[in-house]
C-alpha positions in Angstrom: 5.4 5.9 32.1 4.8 2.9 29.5 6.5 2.5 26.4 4.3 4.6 24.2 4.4 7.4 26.4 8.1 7.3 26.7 8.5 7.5 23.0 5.9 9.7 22.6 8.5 12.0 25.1 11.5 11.2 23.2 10.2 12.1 19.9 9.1 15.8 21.2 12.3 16.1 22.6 14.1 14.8 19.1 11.7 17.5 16.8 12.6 20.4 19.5 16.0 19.5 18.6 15.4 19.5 15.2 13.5 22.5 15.0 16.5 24.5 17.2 19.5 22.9 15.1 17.8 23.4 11.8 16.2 27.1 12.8 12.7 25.4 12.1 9.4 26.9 13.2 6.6 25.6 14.5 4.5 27.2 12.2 6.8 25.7 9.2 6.7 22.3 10.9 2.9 22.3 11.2 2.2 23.6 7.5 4.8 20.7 6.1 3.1 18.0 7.6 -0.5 19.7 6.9 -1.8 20.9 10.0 -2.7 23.9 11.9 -0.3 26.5 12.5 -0.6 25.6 16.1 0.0 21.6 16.1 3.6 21.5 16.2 3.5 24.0 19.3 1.0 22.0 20.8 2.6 18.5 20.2 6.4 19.7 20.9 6.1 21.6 23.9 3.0 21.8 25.4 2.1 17.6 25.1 -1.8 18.2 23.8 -1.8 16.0 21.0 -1.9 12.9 22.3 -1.6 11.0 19.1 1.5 11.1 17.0 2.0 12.5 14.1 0.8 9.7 11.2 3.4 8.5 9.1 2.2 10.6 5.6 2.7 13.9 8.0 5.6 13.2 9.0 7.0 13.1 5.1 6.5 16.7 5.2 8.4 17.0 8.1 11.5 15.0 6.9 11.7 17.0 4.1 11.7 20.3 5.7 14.1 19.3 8.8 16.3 17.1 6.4 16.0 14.1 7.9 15.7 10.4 6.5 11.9 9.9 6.4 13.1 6.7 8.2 14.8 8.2 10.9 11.7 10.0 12.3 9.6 6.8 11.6 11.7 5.4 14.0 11.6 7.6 16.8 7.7 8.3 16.4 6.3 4.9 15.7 9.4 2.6 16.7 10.2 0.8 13.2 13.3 -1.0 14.1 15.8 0.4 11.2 18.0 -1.9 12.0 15.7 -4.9 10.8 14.6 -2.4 7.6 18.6 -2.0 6.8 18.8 -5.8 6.8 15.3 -6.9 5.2 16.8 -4.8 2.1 20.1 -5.8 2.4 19.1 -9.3 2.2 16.7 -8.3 -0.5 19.7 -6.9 -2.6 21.5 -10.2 -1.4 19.0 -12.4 -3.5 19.3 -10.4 -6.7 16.0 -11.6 -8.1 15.3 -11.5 -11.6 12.8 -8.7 -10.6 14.2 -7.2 -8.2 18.0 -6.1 -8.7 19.0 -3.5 -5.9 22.9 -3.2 -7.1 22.7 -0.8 -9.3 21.0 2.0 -6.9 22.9 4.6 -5.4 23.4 5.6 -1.8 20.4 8.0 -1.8 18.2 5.3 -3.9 19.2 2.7 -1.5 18.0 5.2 1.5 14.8 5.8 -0.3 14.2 2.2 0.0 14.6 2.1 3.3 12.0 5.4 3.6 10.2 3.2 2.2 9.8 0.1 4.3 10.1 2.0 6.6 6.7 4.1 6.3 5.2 0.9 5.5 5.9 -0.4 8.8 4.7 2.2 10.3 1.3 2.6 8.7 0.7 -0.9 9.3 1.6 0.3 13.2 -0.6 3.5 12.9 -3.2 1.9 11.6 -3.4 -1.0 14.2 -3.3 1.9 16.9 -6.0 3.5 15.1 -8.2 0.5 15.0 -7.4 0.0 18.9 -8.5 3.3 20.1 -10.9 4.3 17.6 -10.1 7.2 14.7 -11.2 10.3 17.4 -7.8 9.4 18.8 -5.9 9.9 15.7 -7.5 13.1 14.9 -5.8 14.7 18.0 
């Protein structure tokens, strides 16, 4: 199996887990990140869906499982959050004129991190996308 495969395996395993801890449906997973009733069924445990889900569905799905946006970012599309924790630590390090991050709180801090974090992965989705063509995403 190659890496995308393997992580595309992980992350089904990580929203079955999810979905079981947090008494989740399918159904309720699918409508939060605006798809069929039947995608998260499909995707989770039967593997159909070979793409991922993109980074603006899975928004939906953080919300409802209660989950850092980042945190499934990371196990679908690979975004390091170790290098997104430092990037804006090291941004709040600086203390720009423009851009003072001391003041935020624990949960604003973690929104920025969301944040970079969905940016990274767009930028990965949408480089996959361009790869294999947008048929492949629509899966």
């Amino acid at each position: 199996m190659g890496e995308a495969e393997d992580r595309r395996e992980a992350f089904r395993a990580y929203l079955r887990e999810l979905c079981r801890a947090r008494n989740v449906s399918y159904r309720a997973l699918s409508r939060a990140m605006g798809k069929d009733d039947a995608y998260a069924h499909q995707l989770i445990e039967l593997g159909r869906n070979r793409a991922l889900p993109t980074p603006d569905e899975l928004r939906g799905a953080a919300t409802l499982l209660d989950v850092p946006l980042a945190q499934l970012l990371e196990k679908a599309w690979g975004v390091n959050l170790r290098e997104v924790t430092d990037e804006v630590e090291a941004m709040a390090a600086q203390r720009d004129a423009d851009l003072d991050l001391s003041e935020l709180t624990p949960s604003e801090f973690q929104e920025v991190k969301n944040f970079l974090a969905y940016v990274r992965a767009k930028r990965k989705f949408e480089i996959q996308q361009q790869a294999n063509g947008p048929a492949d995403a629509k899966n």
